[in-house]
Phi, psi and omega in degrees: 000150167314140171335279209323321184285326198294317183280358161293298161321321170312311184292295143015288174310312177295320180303328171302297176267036175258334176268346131334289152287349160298323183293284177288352162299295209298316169322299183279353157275322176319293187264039136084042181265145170298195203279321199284342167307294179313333178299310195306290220273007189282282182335302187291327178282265283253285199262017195308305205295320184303000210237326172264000185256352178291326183299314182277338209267343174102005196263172192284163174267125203307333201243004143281009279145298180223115187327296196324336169279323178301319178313308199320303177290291180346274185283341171307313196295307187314305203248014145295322150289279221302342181265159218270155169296325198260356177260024151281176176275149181321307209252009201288300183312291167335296185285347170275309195277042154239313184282353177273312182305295216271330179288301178323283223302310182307323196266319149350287174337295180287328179286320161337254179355295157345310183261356160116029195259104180351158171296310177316274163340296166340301177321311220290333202280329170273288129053255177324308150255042149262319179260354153308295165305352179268295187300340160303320161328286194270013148273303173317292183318334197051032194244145183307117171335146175276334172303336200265351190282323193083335161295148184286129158232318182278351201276328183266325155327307195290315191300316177314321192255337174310303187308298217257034165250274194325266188336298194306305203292332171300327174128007196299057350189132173296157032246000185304340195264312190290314161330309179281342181280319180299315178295345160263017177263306188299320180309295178332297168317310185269038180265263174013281193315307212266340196235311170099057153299118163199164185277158215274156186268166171297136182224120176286170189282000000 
């Protein structure tokens, strides 16, 4: 893959799992768990999707191989419990796993790709890590899956990692392809958040 990406990709990964992990700390504060809950729960949101996408894709799974992303979920996990509940925002929780969704899908997307994985497959694979570690969070969590929510969410996964496959595979000279996917994976998403966008649901006979 292009240069542009290879210097690019750290960031992305960090940014997927650090607003990640923030996500599932703030989750596990919500439902009054001490720090080592919030630890649990940093961990599972951070490497859920990514853990599943090393797997299909054939690459090692990245945070068995290297400490450095679980310290990341530690202390991320560490000082996101430590702020008092009433000083987040109402919504806080939403815009970090919205803006983790729109990073994930992109760097998901590029490793695939990385590893020799079709464009098609490639969607799929970002996809898979942006949104897994969120539905593993509201699963743990007992709280209704965001899938189950009706808000566009994989649909803004999709659009992120669609965009930066199409871009890449066109020629487009980096960071332009990974840049334009996250902002339309996140626009989407907080479109979503803030107005409660979603697609009509199936209505049966």
């Amino acid at each position: 893959m292009a240069l542009g990406f290879e210097l690019l990709l750290p960031w992305l990964d960090l940014a997927g799992l650090s607003v990640f992990a923030a996500s599932g700390a703030l989750a596990a504060a919500r439902k009054r768990l001490d720090f080592v809950g919030a630890c649990f729960f940093a961990l599972i949101t951070a490497t859920g999707g990514g853990t599943l996408r090393d797997l299909l894709i054939g690459a090692p799974v990245f945070w068995m191989h290297d400490p450095k992303p679980v310290i990341l979920c530690v202390v991320i996990a560490l000082g996101a419990w430590a702020i008092p509940l009433r000083w987040w925002p109402e919504r806080a929780l939403e815009w970090l796993d919205g803006a983790g969704l729109a990073a994930y899908a992109v760097y998901g997307a590029g490793k695939a790709l990385d590893y020799g994985i079709p464009p098609i497959p490639a969607v799929a694979a970002g996809v898979v890590t942006a949104c897994i570690g969120g539905v593993i969070r509201d699963i743990t969590a007992g709280v209704p899956s965001i899938l189950m929510r009706h808000e566009l969410y994989v649909t803004a996964a999709l659009l992120a990692a669609a965009l930066f496959i199409v871009l890449t595979i066109s020629g487009v000279a980096m960071p332009w392809p990974a840049l334009a996917g996250f902002a339309a994976g996140f626009a989407l998403r907080g479109a979503a958040i803030r107005w409660r966008l979603a697609l009509s649901p199936h209505r049966g006979h």
